[in-house]
Phi, psi and omega in degrees: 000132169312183169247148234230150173237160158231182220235118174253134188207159185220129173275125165249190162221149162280200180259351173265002173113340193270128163305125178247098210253090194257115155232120204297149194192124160222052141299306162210151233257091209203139165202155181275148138247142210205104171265147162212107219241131183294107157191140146214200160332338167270352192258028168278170186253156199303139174096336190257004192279182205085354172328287166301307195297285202310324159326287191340306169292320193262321173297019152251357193278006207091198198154155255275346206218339164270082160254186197333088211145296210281335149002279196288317220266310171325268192345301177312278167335326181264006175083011189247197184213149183210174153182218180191169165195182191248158185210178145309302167253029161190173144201170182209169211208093163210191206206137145276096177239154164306164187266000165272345170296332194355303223262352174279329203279327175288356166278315184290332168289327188281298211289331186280334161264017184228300164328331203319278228304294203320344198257337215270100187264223110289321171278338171292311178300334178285312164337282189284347177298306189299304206300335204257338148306348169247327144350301184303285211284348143312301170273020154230293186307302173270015209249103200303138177055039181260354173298338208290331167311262172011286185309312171296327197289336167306314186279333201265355195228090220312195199277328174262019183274149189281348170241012153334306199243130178275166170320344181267004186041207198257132202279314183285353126342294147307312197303323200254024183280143189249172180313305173299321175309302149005283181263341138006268212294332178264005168246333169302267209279344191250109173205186170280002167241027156206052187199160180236135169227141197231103186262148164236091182184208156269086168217167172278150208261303155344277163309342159278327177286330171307306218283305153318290149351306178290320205262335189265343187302330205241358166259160194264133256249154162249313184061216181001047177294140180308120165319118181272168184322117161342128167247005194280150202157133187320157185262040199182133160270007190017053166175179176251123175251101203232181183208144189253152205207076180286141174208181172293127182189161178281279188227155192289164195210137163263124198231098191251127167271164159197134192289143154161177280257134195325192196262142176111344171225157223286011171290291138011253196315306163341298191245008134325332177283319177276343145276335150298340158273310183307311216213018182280081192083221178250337183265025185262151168312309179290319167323320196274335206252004177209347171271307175280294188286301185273337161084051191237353195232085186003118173288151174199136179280033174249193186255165177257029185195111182208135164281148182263133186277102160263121177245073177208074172091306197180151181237185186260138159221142202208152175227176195207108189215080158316124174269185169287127150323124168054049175239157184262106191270000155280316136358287172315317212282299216282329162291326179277328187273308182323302187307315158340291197308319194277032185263331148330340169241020159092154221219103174321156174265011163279339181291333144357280195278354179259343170287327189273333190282327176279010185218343175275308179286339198260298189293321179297336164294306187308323173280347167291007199243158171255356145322281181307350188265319196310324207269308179302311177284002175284284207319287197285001156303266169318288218280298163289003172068020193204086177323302212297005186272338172330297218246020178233022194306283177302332195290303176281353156287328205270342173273339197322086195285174166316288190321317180281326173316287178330305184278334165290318162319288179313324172294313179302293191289064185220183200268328199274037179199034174231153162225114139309120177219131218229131172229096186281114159322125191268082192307335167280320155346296190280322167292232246314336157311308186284327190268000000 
């Protein structure tokens, strides 16, 4: 077994509740800031949703001492780099600076999290209202297969579940969200005693913690944060559920979801092992048996078959499967679940080890960066209650036995735990081209 490095790091709390997570790196003089705050799509309320996704947008927008902009334009100026994103159960926000910058990316990240309301306008909520509504429709509405997350999260999740609906929400939702709604939604969750904030770098761990201290010390602590929506639900759909989608498209693509067990347990890490033999590179079983040998399946160097860390009842493992100009996309499918099966008569242990060697190399670049260890220690904070889990990830990939590659397939990968969503080229478009 290789030798596994590990991340040494020290947790604190402030008297407001906000977590603080430091780890030291002085290969070069550079540190993450890195916020993350328990909120994303799941935790909105029906009618409200896009909620989380739109904050995203609006925390760059200023904020008490910062205006619109000055963000982008500090950060920038300083040599750094920054952004935020969404998530179902969470989001964050951070910036990659020299490392004498330290106390700017904590101030800015601190004004914005104490700060907001004072910035939060109608124009600005109106501004950003469009942007993230013409987003949609760039990446989704008008976007060839940009439905398909939407579809699934649909087949796969009942109607009242929090993850039913994606982070990017509803055009009439947005349309109808108000000002109010708006510093609500920001005064319920953003607050230090419901964020992890995470330093990385060449910094003193002492002198960082002052410093966090300083800018972060003085907002006041919120508490009696909502229960978000029940997630509990089977770990199985107990059928095969599927939907057909004609569009504008070149050629047709199958997008199979499939439930099971969050992000954080050994069903997980299992079949994380077990996708990575199906559909992990070029040396994965499907790659070769449906890209190289029979030619039915686009090539691509990402995976075709990978899970998602959802810690809510149950998460997604999805496969992605573009056919070839002029395959018959029942074919592919039907090419694709044969290979599935045949993992059921069992898996070398080279395929094993070339798979633990590919999740090894892919999880050690993402920590090589201190943006990646900082973001990684956000996650297993927030989402699992424990940074120190940074260092016990690869260690439970790497135990992972044959057996269970196997038997997790078979639990998981079957048609009574799958939804199909099928995207048929919309054949009048060419007739009508012809006539």
């Amino acid at each position: 077994m290789p030798t596994i490095p590990t991340y040494p790091y020290s947790e604190h709390r402030l008297d407001n509740g906000l977590r603080v997570v430091i780890s030291e790196d002085h290969l070069a003089a550079v540190v993450a800031v890195n916020v993350w705050y328990d909120v994303g799509s799941r935790h909105e309320s029906p009618g409200r949703t896009g909620f989380a996704h739109l904050f995203e947008h609006l925390m760059f927008q200023g904020s008490a001492n910062v205006a619109r902009g000055e963000h982008f334009s500090t950060v920038n100026s300083a040599g750094g780099t920054l952004n935020g994103t969404t998530w179902c159960d969470r989001t964050n926000y951070f910036e990659t600076l020299p490392s004498h910058h330290l106390a700017t990316g904590l101030w800015l990240e601190a004004d914005r999290m104490g700060g907001l309301l004072e910035a939060l306008d109608q124009a600005n909520l109106d501004n950003q209202r469009e942007v993230v509504k013409n987003e949609r429709r760039q990446t989704r509405d008008n976007q060839p297969y940009g439905s398909w997350l939407e579809h699934l999260h649909e087949l796969c999740y009942p109607e009242d579940h929090p993850y039913h609906h994606t982070t990017i929400g509803s055009m009439a939702d947005l349309d109808a969200a108000s000002l109010e709604d708006a510093r609500n939604f920001y005064a319920t969750w953003y607050a230090p005693d419901n964020a992890v904030l995470s330093i990385v770098g060449d910094v003193d761990t002492a002198e960082a913690l002052d410093l966090a201290n300083t800018y972060f010390g003085g907002i006041p602590a919120k508490g009696g944060f909502p229960t978000p929506p029940p997630t509990d639900l089977p770990a199985r759909l107990g059928g095969e559920r599927r939907r057909t989608v004609t569009d504008r498209i070149p050629v047709p693509r199958a997008f199979i979801g499939y439930r099971t067990a969050p992000f954080g347990t050994k069903e997980f890490d299992a079949l994380q092992v077990a996708a990575t033999v199906l559909g992990g590179g070029r040396g994965s079983r499907l790659y070769k048996a449906l890209v190289l040998d029979r030619q039915l399946l686009q090539p691509s160097d990402g995976a075709i078959i990978d899970s998602w860390p959802f810690i809510g009842g149950a998460t997604l493992t999805i496969a992605d499967l573009p056919a070839r100009e002029g395959v018959d996309i029942d074919v592919l499918e039907s090419a694709y679940h044969a290979e599935v099966d045949r993992i059921a008569d069992g898996v070398t242990a080279e395929e094993v080890e070339r798979a633990k060697a590919l999740i090894t190399s892919h999880w050690l670049h993402h920590l090589s960066s201190v943006e990646g260890r900082a973001d990684t220690f956000g996650q297993y904070a927030t989402l699992l209650g424990d940074p120190g889990l940074i260092n016990e990830a690869l260690p439970n990939w790497l135990a992972v036995p044959i057996d269970d590659v196997v038997a997790v397939t078979g639990e998981v990968l079957r048609q009574d735990n799958r939804a199909v969503v099928t995207f048929i080229p919309d054949v009048s478009d060419e007739q009508e081209a012809a006539a």
